[in-house]
Every structure is written in C-alpha cells, then in structure tokens.
DRENMARZA-427165 format. One record per atom (N, C-alpha, C): residue number from 1; x, y, z negated. Coordinates in pm, 1 decimal. Atoms other than C-alpha are relative to their C-alpha. Layout:
N
<seq: NUM x: X y: Y z: Z>
...
***
This chain:
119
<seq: 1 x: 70.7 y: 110.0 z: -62.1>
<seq: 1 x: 1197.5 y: 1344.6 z: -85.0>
<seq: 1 x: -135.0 y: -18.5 z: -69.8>
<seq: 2 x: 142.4 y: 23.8 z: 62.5>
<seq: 2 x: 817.9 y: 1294.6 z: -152.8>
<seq: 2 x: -100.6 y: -72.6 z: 87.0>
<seq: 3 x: 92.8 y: 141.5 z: -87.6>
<seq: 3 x: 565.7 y: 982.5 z: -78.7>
<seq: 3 x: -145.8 y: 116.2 z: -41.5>
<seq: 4 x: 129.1 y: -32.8 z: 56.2>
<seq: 4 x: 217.4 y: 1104.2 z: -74.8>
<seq: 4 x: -104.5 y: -66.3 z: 37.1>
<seq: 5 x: 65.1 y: 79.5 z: -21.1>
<seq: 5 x: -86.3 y: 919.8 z: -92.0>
<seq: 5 x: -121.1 y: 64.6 z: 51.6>
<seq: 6 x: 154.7 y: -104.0 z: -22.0>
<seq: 6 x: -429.3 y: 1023.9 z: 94.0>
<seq: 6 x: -111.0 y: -112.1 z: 41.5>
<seq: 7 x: 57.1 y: 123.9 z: -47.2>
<seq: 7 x: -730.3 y: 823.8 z: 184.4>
<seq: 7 x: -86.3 y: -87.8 z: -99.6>
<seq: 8 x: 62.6 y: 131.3 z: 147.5>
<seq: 8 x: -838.4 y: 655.7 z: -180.0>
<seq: 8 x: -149.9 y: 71.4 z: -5.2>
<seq: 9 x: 103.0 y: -27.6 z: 4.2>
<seq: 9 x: -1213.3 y: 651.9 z: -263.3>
<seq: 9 x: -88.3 y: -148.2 z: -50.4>
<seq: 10 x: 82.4 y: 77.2 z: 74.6>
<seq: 10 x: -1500.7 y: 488.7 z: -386.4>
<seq: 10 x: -87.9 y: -110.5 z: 169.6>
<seq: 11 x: 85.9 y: 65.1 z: -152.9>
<seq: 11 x: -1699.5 y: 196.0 z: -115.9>
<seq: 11 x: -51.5 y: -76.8 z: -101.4>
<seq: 12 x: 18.0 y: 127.7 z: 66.0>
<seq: 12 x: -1872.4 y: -74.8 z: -190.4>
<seq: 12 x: 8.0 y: -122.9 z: 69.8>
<seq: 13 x: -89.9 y: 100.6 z: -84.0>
<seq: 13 x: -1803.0 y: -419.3 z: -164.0>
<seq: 13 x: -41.6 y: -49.0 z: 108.7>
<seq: 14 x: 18.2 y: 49.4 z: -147.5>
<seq: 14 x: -1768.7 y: -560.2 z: 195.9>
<seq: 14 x: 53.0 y: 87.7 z: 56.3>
<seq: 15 x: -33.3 y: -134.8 z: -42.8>
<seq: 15 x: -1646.0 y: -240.3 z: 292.9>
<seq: 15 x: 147.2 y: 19.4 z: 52.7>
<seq: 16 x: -156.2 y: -4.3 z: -66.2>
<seq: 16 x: -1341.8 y: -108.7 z: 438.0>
<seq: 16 x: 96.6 y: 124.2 z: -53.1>
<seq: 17 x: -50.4 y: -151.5 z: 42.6>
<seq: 17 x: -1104.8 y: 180.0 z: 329.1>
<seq: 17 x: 178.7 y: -12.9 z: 52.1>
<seq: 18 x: -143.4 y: 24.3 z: -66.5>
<seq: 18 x: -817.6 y: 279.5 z: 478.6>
<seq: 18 x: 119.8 y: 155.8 z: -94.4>
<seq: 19 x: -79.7 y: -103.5 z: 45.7>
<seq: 19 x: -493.5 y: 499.5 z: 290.7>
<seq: 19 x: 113.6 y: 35.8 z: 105.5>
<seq: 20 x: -152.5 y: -32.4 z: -56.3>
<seq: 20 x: -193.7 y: 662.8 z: 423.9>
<seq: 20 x: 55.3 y: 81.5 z: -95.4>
<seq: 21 x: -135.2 y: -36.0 z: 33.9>
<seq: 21 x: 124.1 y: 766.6 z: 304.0>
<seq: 21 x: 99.4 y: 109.6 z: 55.2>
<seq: 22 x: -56.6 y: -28.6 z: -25.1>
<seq: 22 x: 284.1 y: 1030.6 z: 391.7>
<seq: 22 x: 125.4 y: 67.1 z: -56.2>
<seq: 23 x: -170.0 y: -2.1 z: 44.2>
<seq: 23 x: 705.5 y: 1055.2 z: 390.4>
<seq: 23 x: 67.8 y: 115.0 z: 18.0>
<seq: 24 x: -29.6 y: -91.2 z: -90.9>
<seq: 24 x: 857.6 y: 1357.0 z: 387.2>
<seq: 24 x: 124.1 y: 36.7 z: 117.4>
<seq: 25 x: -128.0 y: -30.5 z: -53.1>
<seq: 25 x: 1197.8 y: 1257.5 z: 548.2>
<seq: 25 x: -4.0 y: -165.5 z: 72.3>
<seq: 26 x: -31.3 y: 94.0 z: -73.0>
<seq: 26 x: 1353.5 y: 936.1 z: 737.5>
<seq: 26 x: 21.3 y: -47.7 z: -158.3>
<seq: 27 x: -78.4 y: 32.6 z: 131.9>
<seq: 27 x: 1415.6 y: 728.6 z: 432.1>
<seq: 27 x: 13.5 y: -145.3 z: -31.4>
<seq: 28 x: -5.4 y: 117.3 z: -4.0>
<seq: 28 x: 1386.2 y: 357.1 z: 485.6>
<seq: 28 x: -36.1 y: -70.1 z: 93.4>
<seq: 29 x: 66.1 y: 68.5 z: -82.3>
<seq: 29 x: 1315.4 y: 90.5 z: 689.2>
<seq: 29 x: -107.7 y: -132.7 z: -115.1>
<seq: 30 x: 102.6 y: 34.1 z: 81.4>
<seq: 30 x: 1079.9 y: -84.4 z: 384.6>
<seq: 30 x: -44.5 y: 29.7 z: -30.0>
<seq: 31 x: 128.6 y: -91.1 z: 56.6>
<seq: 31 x: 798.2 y: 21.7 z: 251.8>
<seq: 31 x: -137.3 y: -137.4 z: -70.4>
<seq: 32 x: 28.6 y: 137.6 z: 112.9>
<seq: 32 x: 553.9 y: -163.3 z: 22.9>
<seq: 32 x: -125.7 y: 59.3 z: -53.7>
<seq: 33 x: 170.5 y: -50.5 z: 89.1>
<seq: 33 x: 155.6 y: -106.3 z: -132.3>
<seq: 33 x: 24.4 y: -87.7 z: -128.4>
<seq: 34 x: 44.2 y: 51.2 z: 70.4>
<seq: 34 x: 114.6 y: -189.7 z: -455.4>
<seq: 34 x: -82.9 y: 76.0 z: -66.9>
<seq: 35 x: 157.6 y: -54.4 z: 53.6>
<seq: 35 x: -185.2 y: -169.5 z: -730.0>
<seq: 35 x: 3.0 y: -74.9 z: -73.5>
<seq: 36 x: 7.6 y: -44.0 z: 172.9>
<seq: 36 x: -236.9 y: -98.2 z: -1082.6>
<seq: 36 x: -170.1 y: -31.3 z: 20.8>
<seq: 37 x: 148.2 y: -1.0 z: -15.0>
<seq: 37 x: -597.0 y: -270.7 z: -1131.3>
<seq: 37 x: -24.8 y: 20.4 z: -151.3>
<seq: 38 x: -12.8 y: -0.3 z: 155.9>
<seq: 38 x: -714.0 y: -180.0 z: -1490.3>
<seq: 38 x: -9.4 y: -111.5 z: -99.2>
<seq: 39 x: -52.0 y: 102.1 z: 79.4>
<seq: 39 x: -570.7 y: -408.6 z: -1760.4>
<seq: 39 x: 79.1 y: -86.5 z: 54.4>
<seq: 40 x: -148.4 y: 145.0 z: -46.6>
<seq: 40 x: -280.0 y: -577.0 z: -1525.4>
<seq: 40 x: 62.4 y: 104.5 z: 19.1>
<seq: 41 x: -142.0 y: -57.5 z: -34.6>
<seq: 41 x: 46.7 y: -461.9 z: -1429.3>
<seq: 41 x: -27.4 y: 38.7 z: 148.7>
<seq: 42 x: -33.2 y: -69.2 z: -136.3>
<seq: 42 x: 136.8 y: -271.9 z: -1123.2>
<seq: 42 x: 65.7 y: -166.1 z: 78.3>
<seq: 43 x: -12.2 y: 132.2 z: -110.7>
<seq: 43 x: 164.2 y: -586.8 z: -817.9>
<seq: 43 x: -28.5 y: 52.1 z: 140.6>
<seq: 44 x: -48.0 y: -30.5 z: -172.8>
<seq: 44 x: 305.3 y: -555.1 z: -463.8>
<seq: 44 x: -154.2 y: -24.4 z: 42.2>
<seq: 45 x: 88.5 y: 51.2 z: -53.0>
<seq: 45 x: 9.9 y: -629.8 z: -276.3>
<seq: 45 x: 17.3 y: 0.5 z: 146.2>
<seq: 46 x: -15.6 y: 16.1 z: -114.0>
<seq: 46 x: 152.4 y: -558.6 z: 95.5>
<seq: 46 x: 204.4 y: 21.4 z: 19.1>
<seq: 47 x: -120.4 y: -55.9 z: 25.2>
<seq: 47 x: 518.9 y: -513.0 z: 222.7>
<seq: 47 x: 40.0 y: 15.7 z: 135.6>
<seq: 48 x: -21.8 y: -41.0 z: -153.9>
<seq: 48 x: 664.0 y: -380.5 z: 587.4>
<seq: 48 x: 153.2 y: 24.6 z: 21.1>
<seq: 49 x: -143.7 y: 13.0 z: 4.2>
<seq: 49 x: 996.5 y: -443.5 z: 711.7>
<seq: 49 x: -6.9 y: 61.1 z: 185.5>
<seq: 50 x: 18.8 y: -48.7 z: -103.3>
<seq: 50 x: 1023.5 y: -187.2 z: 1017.9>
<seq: 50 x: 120.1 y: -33.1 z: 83.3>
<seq: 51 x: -98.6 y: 45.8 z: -89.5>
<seq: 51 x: 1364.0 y: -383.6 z: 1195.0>
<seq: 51 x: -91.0 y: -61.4 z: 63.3>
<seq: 52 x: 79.6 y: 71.5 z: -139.8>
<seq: 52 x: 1117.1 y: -625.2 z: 1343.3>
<seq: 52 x: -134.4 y: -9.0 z: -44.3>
<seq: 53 x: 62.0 y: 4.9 z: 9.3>
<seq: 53 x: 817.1 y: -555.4 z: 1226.4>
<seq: 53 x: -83.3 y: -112.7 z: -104.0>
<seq: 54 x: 9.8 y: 101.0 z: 77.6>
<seq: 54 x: 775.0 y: -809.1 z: 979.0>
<seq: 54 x: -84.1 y: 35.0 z: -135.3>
<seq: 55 x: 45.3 y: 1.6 z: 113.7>
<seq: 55 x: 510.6 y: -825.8 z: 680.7>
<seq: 55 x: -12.4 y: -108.8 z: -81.0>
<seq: 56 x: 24.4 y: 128.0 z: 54.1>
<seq: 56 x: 467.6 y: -997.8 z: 390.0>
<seq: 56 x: -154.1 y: 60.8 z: -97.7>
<seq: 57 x: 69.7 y: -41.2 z: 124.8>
<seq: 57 x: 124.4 y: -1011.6 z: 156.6>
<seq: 57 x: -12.9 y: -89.5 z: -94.7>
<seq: 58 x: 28.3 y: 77.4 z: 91.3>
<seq: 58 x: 10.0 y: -1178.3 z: -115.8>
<seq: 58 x: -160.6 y: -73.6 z: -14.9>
<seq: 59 x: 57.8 y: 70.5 z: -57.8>
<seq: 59 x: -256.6 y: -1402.1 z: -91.3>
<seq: 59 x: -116.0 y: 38.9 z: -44.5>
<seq: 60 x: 117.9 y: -33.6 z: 64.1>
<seq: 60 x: -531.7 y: -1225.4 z: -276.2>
<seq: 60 x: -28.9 y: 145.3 z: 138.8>
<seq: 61 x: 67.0 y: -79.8 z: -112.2>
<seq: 61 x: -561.1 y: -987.1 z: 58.6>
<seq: 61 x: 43.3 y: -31.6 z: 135.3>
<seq: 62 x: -95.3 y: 58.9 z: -87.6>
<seq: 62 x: -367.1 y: -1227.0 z: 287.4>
<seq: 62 x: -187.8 y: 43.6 z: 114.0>
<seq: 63 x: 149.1 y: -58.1 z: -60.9>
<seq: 63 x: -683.5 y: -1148.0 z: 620.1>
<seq: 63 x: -63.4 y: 108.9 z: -47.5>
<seq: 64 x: 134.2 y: -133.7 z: 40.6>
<seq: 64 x: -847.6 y: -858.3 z: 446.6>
<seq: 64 x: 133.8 y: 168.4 z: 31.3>
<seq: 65 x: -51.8 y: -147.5 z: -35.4>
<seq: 65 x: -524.2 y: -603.1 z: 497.4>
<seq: 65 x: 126.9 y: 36.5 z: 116.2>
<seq: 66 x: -119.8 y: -60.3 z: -88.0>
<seq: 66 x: -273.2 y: -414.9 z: 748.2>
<seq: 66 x: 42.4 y: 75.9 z: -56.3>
<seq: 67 x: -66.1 y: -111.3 z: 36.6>
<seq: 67 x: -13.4 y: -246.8 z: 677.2>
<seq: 67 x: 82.4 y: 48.9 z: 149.5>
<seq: 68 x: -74.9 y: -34.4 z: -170.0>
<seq: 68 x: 179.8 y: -32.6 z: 972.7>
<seq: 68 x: 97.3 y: 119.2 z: -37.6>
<seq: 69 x: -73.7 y: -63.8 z: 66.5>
<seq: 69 x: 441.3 y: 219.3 z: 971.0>
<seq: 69 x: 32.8 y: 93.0 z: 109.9>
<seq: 70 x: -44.4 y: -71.3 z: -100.0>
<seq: 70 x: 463.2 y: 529.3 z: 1222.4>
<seq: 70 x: 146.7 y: 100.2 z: -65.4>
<seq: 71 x: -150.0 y: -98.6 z: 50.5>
<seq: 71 x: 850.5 y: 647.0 z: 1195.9>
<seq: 71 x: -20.3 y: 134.7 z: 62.9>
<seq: 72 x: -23.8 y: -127.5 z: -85.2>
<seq: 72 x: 813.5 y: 947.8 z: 1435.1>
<seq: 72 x: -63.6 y: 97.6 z: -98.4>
<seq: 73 x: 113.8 y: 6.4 z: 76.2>
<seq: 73 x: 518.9 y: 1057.3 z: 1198.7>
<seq: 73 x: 32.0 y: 5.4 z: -155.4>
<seq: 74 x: -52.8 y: 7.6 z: 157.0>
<seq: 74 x: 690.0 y: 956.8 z: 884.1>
<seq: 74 x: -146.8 y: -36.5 z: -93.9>
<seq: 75 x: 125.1 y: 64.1 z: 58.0>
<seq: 75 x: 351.1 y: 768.9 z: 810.1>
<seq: 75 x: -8.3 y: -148.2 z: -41.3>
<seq: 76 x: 30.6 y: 153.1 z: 68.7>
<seq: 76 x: 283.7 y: 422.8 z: 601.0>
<seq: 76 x: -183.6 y: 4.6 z: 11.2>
<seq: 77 x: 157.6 y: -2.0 z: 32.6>
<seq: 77 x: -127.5 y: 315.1 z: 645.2>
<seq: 77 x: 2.5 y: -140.8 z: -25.9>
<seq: 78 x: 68.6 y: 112.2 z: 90.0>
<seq: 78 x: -257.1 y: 79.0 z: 437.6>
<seq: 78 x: -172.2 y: -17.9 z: 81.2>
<seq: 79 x: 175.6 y: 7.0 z: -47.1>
<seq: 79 x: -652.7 y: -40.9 z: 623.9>
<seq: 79 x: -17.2 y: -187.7 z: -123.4>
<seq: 80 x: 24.8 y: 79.7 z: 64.7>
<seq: 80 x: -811.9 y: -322.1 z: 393.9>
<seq: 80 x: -166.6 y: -2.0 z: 31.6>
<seq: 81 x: 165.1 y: 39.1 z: -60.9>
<seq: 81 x: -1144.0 y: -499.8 z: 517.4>
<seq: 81 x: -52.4 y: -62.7 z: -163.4>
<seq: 82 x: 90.6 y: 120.3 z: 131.3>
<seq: 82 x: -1433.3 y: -702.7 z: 272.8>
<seq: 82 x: 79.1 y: -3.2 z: -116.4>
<seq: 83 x: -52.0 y: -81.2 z: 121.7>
<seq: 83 x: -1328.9 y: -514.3 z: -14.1>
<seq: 83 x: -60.4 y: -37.3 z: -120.9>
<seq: 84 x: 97.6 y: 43.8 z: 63.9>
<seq: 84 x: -1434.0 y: -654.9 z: -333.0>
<seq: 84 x: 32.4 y: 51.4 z: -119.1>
<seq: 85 x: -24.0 y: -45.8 z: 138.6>
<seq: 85 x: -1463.7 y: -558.3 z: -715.9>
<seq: 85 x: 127.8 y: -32.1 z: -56.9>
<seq: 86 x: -137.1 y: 38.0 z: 8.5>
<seq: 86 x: -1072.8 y: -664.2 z: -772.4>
<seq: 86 x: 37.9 y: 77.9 z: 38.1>
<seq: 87 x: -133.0 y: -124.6 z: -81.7>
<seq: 87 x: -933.0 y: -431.2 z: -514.9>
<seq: 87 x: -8.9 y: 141.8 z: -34.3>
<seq: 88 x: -32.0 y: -147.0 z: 71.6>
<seq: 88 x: -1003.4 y: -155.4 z: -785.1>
<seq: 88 x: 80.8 y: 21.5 z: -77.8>
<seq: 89 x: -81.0 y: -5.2 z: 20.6>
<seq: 89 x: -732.8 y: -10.3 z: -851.7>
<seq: 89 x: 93.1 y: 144.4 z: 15.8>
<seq: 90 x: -67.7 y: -119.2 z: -50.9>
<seq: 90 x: -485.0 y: 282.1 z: -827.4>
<seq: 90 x: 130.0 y: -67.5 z: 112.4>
<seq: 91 x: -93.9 y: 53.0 z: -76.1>
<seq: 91 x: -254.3 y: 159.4 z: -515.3>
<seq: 91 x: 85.4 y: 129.7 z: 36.4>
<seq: 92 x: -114.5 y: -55.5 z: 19.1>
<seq: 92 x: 70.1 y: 329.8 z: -491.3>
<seq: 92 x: 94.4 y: -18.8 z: 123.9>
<seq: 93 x: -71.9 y: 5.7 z: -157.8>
<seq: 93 x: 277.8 y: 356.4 z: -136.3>
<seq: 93 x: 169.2 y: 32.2 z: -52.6>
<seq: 94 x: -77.3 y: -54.1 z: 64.3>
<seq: 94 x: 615.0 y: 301.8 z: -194.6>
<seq: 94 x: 183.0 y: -77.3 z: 100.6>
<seq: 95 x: -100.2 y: -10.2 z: -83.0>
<seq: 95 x: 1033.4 y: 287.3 z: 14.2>
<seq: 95 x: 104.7 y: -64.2 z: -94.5>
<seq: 96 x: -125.4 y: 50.9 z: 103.3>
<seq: 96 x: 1306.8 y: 84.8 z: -72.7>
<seq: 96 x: 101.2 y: -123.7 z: 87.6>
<seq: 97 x: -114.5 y: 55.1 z: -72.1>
<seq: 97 x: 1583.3 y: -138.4 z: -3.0>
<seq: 97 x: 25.1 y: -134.9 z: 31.0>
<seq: 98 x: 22.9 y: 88.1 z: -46.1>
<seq: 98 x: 1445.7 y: -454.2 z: 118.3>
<seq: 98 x: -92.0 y: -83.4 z: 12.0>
<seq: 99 x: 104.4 y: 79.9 z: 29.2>
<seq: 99 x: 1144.6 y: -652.4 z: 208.1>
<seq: 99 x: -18.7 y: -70.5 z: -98.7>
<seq: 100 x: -12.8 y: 39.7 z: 123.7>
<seq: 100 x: 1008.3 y: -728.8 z: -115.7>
<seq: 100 x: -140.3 y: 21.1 z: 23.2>
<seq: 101 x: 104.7 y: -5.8 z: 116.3>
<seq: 101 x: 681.6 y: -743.9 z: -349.8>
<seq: 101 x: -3.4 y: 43.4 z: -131.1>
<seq: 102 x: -7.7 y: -40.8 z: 182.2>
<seq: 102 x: 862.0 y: -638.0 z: -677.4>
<seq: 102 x: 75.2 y: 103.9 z: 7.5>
<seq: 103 x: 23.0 y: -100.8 z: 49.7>
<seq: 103 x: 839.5 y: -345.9 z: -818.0>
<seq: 103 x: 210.1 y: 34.0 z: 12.2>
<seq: 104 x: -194.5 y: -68.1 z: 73.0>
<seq: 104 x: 1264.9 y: -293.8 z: -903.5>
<seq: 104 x: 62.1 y: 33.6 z: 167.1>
<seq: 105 x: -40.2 y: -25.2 z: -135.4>
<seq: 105 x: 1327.3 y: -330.3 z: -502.0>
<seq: 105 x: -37.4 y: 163.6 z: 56.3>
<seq: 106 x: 27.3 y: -171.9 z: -98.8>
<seq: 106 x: 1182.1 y: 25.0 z: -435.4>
<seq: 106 x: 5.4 y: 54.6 z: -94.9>
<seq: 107 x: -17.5 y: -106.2 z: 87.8>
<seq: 107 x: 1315.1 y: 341.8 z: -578.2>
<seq: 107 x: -44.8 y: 68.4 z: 34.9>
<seq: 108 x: 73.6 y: -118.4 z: -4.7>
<seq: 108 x: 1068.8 y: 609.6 z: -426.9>
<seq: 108 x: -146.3 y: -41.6 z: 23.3>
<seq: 109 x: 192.5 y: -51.8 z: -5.1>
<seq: 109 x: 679.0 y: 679.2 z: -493.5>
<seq: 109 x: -27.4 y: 45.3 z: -11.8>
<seq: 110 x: 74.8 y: -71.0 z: 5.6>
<seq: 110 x: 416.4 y: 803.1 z: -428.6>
<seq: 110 x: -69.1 y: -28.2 z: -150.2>
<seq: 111 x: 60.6 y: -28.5 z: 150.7>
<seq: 111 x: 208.7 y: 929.9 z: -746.6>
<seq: 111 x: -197.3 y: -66.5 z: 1.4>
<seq: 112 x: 82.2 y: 94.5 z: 19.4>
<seq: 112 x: -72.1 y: 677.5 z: -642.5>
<seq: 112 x: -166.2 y: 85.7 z: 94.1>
<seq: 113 x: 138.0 y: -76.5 z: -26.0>
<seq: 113 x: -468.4 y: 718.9 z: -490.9>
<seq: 113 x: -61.9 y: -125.9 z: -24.0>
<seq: 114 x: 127.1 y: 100.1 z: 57.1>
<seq: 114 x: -770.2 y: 550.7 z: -679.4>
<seq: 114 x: -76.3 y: -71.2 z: 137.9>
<seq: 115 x: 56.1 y: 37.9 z: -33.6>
<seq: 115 x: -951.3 y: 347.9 z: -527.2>
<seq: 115 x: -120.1 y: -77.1 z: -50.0>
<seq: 116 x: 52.3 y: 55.9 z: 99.6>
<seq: 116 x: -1279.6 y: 207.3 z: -660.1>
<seq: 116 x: -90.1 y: -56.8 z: 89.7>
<seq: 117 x: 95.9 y: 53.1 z: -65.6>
<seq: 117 x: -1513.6 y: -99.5 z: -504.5>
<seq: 117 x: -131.5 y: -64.7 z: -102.1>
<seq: 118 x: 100.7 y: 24.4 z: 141.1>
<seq: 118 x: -1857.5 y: -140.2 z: -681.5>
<seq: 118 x: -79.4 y: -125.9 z: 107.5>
<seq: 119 x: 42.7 y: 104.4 z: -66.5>
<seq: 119 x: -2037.8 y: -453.8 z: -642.4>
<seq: 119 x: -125.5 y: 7.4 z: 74.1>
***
C-alpha cells in the first residue's frame, strides 16, 4: 500500500496551490491533510469522510481549502486559495479509521510534499 504526494511548490502569498494524493489500492473511506510548518508539530489541517461526503477543517484554512476524494481514481486533492506565509509547510496526505484531525487516527502516509508561500 503506498500514499503519494504530488503537486507541492513554492507561490506567493494570495496564491493558490493545489496537491494530490495518490492511493495505490481501495483502502479507506477517511482520509486527512496534515502539515509540519517549521518549529510546530505535525496538525490535521483538513479531513474527508467519503460515506457522505462530510469534511471537517480547522479554522486556520476553514474558506481558503477543499479537500475531495476520487475512489475510482484512488485520488485525495487537497486545492487551498489566499495562501499565506503560515501555510509553509511540508503537508502530508494521509487514510485511516475515522473522521478525525489527530494524527493516531490514521495509520497510512504519504512521505509528504513541501510547500513554501513567500510574502
């Protein structure tokens, strides 16, 4: 089983950047972004519950992101608008066993894609 991340890059702020994820098998119906900004801890920042479509974020990108989830595809995309010096970070795409934000709820990831917004 392997998450992979594609899509990370440098913008600047106001900007938009969009990642995807790709899964290599059927492997959940959750799925989850989080991001390692330098000097904090790894933090959920989106989360996708594909029974009914249901997200949750956290309020530091609550309007600025989508998350979506093509099963056929075996694709997770992350799009994030008005991007600002905060949302640098290494964000991490990641499957697990119940709509969540914390980190212990998902046991498979991806090995992360930088992202960097300059002011």
């Amino acid at each position: 089983l392997r998450l992979e991340e594609s899509g990370g890059g440098s913008v600047q702020a106001g900007g938009s950047l969009r990642l995807s994820c790709k899964y290599s098998r059927y492997i959940s119906r959750y799925f989850a972004w989080f991001c390692h900004a330098p000097g904090e801890v790894k933090l959920g920042v989106a989360a996708f519950s594909n029974y009914a479509g249901t997200t949750l974020y956290t309020d530091r990108v609550m309007g600025r992101l989508t998350i979506s989830v093509d099963d056929s595809d075996y694709i997770l995309t992350f799009e994030k608008s008005s991007l600002k010096p905060e949302d640098t970070g290494i964000y991490f795409c990641a499957a697990g066993s119940r709509l969540s934000l914390g980190a212990p709820d998902f046991d498979f990831w991806g090995r992360g894609g930088k992202v960097t917004v300059s002011a």
